[in-house]
C-alpha positions in Angstrom: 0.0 0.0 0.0 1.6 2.8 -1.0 2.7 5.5 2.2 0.6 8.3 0.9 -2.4 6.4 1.8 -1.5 6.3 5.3 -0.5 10.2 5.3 -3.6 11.2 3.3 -5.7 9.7 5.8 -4.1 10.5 9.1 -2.9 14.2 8.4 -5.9 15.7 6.2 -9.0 13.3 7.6 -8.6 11.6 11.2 -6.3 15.0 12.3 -9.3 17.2 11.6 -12.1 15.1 13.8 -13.5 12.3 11.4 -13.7 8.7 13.7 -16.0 6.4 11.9 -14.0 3.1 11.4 -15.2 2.2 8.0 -15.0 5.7 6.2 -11.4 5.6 7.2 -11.0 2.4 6.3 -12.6 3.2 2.6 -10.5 6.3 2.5 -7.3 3.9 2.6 -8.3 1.1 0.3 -9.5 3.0 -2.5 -7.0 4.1 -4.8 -7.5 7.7 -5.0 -5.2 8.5 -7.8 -7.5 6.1 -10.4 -10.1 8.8 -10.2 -8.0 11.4 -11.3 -6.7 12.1 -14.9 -3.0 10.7 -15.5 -1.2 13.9 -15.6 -3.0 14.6 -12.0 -2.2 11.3 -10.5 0.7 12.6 -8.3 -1.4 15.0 -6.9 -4.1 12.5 -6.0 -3.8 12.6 -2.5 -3.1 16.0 -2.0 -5.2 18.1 0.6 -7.2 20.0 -2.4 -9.5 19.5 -5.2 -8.6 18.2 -8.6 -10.3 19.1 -12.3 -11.2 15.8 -13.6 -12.1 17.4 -17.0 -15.8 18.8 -18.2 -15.1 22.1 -15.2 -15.5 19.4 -13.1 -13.4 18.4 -9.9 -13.3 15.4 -7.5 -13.0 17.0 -4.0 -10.6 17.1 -1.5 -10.0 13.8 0.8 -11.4 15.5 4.1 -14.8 16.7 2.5 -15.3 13.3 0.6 -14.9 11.8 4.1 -17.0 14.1 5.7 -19.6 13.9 4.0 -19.8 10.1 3.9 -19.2 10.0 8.2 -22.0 12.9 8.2 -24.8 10.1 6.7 -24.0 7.4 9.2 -24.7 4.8 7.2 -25.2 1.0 7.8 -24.1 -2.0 5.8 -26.2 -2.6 3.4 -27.9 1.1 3.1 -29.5 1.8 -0.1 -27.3 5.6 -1.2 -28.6 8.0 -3.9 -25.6 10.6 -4.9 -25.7 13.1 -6.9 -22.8 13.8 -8.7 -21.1 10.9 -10.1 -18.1 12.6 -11.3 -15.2 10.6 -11.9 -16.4 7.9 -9.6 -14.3 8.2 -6.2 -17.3 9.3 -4.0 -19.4 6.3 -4.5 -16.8 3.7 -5.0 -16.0 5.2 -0.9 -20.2 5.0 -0.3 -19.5 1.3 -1.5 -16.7 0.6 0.5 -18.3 1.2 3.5 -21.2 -1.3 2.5 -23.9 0.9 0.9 -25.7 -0.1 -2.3 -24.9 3.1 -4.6 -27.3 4.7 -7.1 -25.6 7.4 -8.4 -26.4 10.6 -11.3 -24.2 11.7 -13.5 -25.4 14.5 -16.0 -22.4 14.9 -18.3 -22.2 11.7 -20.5 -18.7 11.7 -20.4 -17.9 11.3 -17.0 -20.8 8.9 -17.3 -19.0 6.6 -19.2 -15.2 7.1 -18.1 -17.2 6.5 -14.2 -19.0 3.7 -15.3 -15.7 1.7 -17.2 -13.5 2.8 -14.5 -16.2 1.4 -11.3 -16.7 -2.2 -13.7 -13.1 -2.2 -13.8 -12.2 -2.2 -10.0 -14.8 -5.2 -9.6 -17.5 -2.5 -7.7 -20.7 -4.4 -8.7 -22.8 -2.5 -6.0 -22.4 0.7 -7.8 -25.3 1.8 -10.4 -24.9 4.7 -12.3 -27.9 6.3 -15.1 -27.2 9.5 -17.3 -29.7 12.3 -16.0 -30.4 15.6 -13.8 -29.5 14.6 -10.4 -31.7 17.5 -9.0 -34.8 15.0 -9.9 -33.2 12.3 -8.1 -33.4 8.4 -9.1 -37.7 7.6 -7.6 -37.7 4.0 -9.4 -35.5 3.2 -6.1 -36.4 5.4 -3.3 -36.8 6.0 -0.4 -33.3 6.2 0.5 -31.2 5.6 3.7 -29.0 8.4 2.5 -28.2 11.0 0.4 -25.4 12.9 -1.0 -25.0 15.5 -3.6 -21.5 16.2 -5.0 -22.3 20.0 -6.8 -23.4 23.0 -5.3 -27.7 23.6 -5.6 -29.0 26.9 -6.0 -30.7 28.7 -2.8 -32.8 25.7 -1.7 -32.2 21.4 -1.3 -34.0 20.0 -4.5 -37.7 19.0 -3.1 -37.7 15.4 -5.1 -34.6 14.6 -3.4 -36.0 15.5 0.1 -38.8 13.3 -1.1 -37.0 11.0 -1.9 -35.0 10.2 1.8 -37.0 8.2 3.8 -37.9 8.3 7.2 -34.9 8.2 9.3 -32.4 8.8 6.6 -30.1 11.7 6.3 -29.2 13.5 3.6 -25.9 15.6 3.0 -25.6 18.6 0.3 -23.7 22.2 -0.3 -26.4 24.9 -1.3 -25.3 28.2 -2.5 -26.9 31.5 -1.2 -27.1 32.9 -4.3 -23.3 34.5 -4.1 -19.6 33.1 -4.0 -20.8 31.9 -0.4 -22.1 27.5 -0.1 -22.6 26.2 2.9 -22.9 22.4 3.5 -26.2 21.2 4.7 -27.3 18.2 6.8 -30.8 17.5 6.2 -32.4 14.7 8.7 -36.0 13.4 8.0 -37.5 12.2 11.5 -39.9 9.3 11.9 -43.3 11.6 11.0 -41.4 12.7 8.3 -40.7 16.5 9.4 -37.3 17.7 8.2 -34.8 19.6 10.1 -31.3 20.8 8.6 -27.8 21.9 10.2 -25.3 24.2 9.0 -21.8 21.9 9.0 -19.2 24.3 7.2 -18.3 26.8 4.3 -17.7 24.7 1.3 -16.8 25.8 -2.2 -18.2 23.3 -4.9 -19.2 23.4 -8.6 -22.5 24.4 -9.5 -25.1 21.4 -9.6 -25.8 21.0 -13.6 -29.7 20.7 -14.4 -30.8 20.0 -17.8 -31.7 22.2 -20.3 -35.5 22.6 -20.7 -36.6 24.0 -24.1 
């Protein structure tokens, strides 16, 4: 294994307060610098994000873990994200047991996500071509939920809709200026929703499709 495994995950993630076992367990085993465009890949573990082609960017280690410890997720979860980028987000959902259905709506990083996933044997990993902001309903409700891009003012409605009872769901939101904060939605029992400021983030723009 190589060393800056160990160092990405001690000095960026456990140093700055994340403890759940199996998201630093995932953070070690999967190989960060596949997700990443060749010319990148010595940079892969690096304490920043990365462009991964399309003005798109995987994000850095410590948010990727973040997120995933904020959903609290058991084996065997069912996981809709938002986002599929180049991949490294879910294939860290999957390490850590969840069944991943995941949006991508850029074709390419569709299909580079998609070869790449098969390729490292991650069978638990689904990904469909379409706007994210709609959410995947042919499988909800979901345990948890994460969205990778930055939404507009507000948390899509159909995703909210689409968390189930108990389930949490993790997403930056932008307030209409350079400013995002990352949001914790939590959907009790009777299905009221609360949601908690975690921290300033700085994502891309959550891609819709073009309505004509």
């Amino acid at each position: 294994m190589p060393a800056n495994y160990d160092a990405m995950v001690r000095e960026q993630i456990q140093s700055r307060g994340i403890t759940n076992a199996r998201v630093l367990a995932a953070m070690t085993k999967v190989p960060r610098h596949e997700f990443v465009p060749g010319h990148l890949a010595d940079k892969a573990y690096e304490d920043h994000p990365l462009s991964i082609g399309c003005d798109q960017t995987i994000s850095q280690p410590y948010i990727v873990a973040l997120m995933t410890e904020l959903l609290q997720l058991e084996p065997g979860a069912k996981v809709l994200e938002v986002g599929t980028g180049s991949g490294y987000q879910a294939a860290i959902l999957a390490e850590v047991g969840a069944e991943v259905y995941s949006i991508e709506i850029l074709e390419p990083l569709a299909k580079t996500s998609v070869e790449l996933l098969r390729r490292l044997g991650y069978s638990n990993i689904h990904v469909k071509l379409g706007d994210g902001y709609l959410g995947w309903p042919e499988y909800a409700p979901y345990d948890g939920i994460v969205v990778t891009a930055a939404a507009d003012r507000r948390v899509p409605p159909p995703l909210v809709a689409q968390l189930r009872a108990g389930g949490r769901l993790v997403i930056p939101v932008s307030d209409g200026q350079p400013h995002q904060s990352l949001l914790l939605v939590e959907k009790d029992a009777a299905g009221s929703v609360t949601t908690h400021h975690v921290a300033p983030v700085m994502f891309v723009p959550l891609t819709r499709e073009t309505r004509k």
